[in-house]
C-alpha positions in Angstrom: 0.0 0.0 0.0 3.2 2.6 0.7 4.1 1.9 -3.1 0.9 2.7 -4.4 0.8 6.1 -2.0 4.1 7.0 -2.9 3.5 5.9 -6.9 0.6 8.6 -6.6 2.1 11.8 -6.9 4.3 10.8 -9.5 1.3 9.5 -11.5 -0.1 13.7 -10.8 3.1 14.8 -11.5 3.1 13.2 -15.2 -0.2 13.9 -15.9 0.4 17.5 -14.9 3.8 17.9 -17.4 1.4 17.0 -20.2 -1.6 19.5 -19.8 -1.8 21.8 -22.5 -2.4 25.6 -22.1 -6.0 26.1 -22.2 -7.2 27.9 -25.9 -8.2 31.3 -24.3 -4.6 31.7 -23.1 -2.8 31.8 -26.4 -4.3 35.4 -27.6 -2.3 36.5 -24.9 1.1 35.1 -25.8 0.3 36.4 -29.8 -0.6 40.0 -30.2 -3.8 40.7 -32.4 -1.8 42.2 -34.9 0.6 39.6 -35.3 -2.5 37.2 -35.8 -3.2 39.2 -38.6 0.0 38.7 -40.2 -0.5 35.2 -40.0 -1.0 32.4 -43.1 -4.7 32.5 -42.7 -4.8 36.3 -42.8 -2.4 36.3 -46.0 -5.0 33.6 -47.4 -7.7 36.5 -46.7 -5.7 39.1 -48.7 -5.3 36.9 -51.4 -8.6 35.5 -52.3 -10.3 39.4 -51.7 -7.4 40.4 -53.9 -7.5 41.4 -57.7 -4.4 41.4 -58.4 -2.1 38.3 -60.5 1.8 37.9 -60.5 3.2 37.2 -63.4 6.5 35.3 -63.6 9.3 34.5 -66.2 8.2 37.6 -68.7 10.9 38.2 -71.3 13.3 40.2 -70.5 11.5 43.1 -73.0 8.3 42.6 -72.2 5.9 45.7 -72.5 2.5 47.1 -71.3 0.6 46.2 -74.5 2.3 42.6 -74.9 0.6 41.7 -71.3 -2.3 43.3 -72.2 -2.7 41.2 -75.3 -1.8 37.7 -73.2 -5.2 38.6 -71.1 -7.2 39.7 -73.9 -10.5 38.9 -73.4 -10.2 40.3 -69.6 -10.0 43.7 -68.3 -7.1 44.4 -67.1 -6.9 47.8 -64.9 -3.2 47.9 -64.3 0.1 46.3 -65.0 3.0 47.1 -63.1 6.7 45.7 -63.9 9.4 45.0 -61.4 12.8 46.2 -61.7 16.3 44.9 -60.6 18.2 47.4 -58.1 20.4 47.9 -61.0 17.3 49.1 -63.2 17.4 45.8 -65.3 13.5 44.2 -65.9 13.2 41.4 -63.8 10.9 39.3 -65.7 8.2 39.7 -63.1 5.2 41.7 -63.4 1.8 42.3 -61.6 -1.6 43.1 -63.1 -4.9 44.0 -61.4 -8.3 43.4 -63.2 -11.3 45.2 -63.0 -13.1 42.4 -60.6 -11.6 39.4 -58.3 -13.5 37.0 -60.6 -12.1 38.1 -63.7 -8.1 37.7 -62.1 -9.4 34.4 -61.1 -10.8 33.6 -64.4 -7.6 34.8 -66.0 -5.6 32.3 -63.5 -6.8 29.8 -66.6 -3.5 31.1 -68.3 -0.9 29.6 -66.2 1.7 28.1 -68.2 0.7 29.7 -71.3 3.9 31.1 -73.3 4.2 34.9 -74.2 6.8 35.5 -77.2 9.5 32.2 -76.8 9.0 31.9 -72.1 5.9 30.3 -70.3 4.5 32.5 -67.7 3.6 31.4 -64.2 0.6 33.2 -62.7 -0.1 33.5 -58.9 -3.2 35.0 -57.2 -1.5 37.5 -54.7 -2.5 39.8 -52.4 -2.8 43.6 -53.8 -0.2 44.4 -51.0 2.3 42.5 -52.5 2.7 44.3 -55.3 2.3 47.5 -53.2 5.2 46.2 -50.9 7.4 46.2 -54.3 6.5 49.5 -54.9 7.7 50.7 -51.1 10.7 48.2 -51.3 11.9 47.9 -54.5 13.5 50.3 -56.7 10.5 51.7 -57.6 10.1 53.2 -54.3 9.7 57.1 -55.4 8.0 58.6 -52.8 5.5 61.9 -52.6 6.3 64.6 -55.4 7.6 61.5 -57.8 4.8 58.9 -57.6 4.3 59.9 -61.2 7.8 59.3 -62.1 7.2 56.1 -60.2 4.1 54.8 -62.2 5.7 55.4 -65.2 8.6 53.5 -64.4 6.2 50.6 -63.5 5.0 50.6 -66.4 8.1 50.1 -68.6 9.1 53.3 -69.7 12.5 53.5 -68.4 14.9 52.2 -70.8 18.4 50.1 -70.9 20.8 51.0 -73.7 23.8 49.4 -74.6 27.4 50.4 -73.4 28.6 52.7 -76.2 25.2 53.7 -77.6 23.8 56.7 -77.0 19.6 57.1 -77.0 18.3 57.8 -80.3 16.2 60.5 -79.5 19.7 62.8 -78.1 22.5 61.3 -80.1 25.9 62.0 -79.0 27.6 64.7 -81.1 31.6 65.8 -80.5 32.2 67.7 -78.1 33.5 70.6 -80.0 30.2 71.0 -81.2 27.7 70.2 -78.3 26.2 73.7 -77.8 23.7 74.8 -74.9 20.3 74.3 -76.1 20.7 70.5 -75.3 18.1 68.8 -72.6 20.0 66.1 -71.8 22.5 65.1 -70.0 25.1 61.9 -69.8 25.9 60.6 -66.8 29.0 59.0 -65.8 30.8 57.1 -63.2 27.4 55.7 -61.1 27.8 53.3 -58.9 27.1 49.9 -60.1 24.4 49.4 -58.0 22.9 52.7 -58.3 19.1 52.8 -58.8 16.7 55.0 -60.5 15.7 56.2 -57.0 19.4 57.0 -56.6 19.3 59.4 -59.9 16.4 61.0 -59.0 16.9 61.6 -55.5 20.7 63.1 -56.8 18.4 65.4 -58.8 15.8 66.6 -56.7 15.9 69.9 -57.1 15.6 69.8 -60.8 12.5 69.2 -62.8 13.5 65.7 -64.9 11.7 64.1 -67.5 11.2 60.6 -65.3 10.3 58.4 -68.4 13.9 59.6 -70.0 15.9 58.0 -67.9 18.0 55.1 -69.9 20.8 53.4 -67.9 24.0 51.9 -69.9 24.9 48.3 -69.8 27.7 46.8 -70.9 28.4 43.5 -73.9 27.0 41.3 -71.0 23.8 43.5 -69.5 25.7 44.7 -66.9 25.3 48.7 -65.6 28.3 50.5 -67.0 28.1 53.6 -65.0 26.3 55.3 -67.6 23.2 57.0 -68.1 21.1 59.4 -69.6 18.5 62.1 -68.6 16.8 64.7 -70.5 15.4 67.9 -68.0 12.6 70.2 -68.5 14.2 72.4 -70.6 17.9 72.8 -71.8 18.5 75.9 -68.7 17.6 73.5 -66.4 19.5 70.6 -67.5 22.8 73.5 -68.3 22.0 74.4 -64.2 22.3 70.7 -63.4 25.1 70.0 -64.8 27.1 73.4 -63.5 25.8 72.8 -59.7 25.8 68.8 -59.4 29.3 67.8 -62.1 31.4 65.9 -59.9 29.3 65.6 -56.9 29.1 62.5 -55.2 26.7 59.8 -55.4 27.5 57.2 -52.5 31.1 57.0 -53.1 31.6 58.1 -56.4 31.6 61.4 -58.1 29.2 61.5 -61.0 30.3 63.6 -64.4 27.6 65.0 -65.9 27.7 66.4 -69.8 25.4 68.1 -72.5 24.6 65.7 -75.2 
């Protein structure tokens, strides 16, 4: 009988180690908001949401080319993402006009648009808003313009040694002051188009101008290109901001 008695708390003892917190006391150990955050939340966004990623777009890809892929749907927005080096990415977003059309359009998975198969996920709108805060695409306040068109593809990548067609280069000899736009050289290699705007602030730019230089292998060369306003203002850009720093480097700014 003195085993039993003394086997008894023991017995208590292990049934005690594997009670489980009752239910009502987990809210307290995981705030509301972080509750929120969780999968089933996300799963919430997503299926309210109107909005498709698109993944594996050519490299070239434009507005009009995505827009023809969901023909047949309407398609309020598409929005392209951007390397930090300003390169495309070969992902994109695009919102429809209703959550049953995105859905619909979700038939297109695997589909090929020009010579790649695209991938389509139903995402939550504030994905594609959290690329627009994170990413380089990030242009806050005064230059959400310059942001959307950006998004939209109108920022170009020209070859090392080519100058845009629109401004070609002419000898220096020659280059007088009526020019709008400038050549930029020496950026940092990881420079962004945020970077180049924010360098030019105080100057009114033509956002969809911008075209950033890559090299034989697609790779930033330093270079870039920017038309202004008018050729005064781009003449007081490059007088107040040739060979100012950007990060570490000193940018050199000329008329083209």
């Amino acid at each position: 009988m003195s085993s039993s008695a003394e086997g008894a708390p023991a017995a208590a003892l292990n049934d005690a180690s594997v009670v489980k917190q009752p239910e009502s006391s987990l809210p307290a150990l995981i705030s509301p908001s972080k509750q929120q955050q969780g999968p089933a939340a996300r799963r919430d966004s997503a299926n309210d949401s109107r909005v498709l990623k698109l993944k594996g777009l050519p490299y070239t890809t434009s507005e009009q080319q995505v827009l023809d892929f969901f023909v047949g749907y309407n398609v309020n927005e598409v929005a392209f993402v951007y390397e930090p080096d300003g390169r495309p990415s070969g992902l994109a977003f695009a919102e429809f006009a209703t959550r049953e059309e995105a859905l619909q359009a979700l038939s297109k998975n695997g589909e090929y648009l020009g010579d790649r198969y695209v991938r389509l996920l139903h995402v939550p709108k504030q994905e594609m808003e959290e690329q627009v805060r994170l990413g380089t695409l990030a242009i806050p306040g005064a230059q959400a313009k310059m942001r959307q068109k950006i998004m939209r593809g109108m920022m170009q990548v020209m070859p090392h040694g080519y100058a845009p067609a629109a401004t070609p280069a002419a000898p220096m000899a020659v280059i007088g002051t009526d020019s709008k736009t400038i050549k930029i050289r020496g950026l940092p290699f990881r420079a962004t188009p945020l970077d180049i705007f924010n360098f030019f602030e105080n100057y009114a730019v033509i956002a969809e101008s911008l075209q950033l230089g890559v090299d034989a292998l697609g790779r930033p060369s330093g270079e870039a290109w920017l038309t202004f306003s008018s050729s005064d203002e781009a003449l007081r850009a490059v007088r107040e901001r040739n060979r100012h720093y950007l990060g570490n480097r000193y940018l050199e700014l000329s008329l083209t």
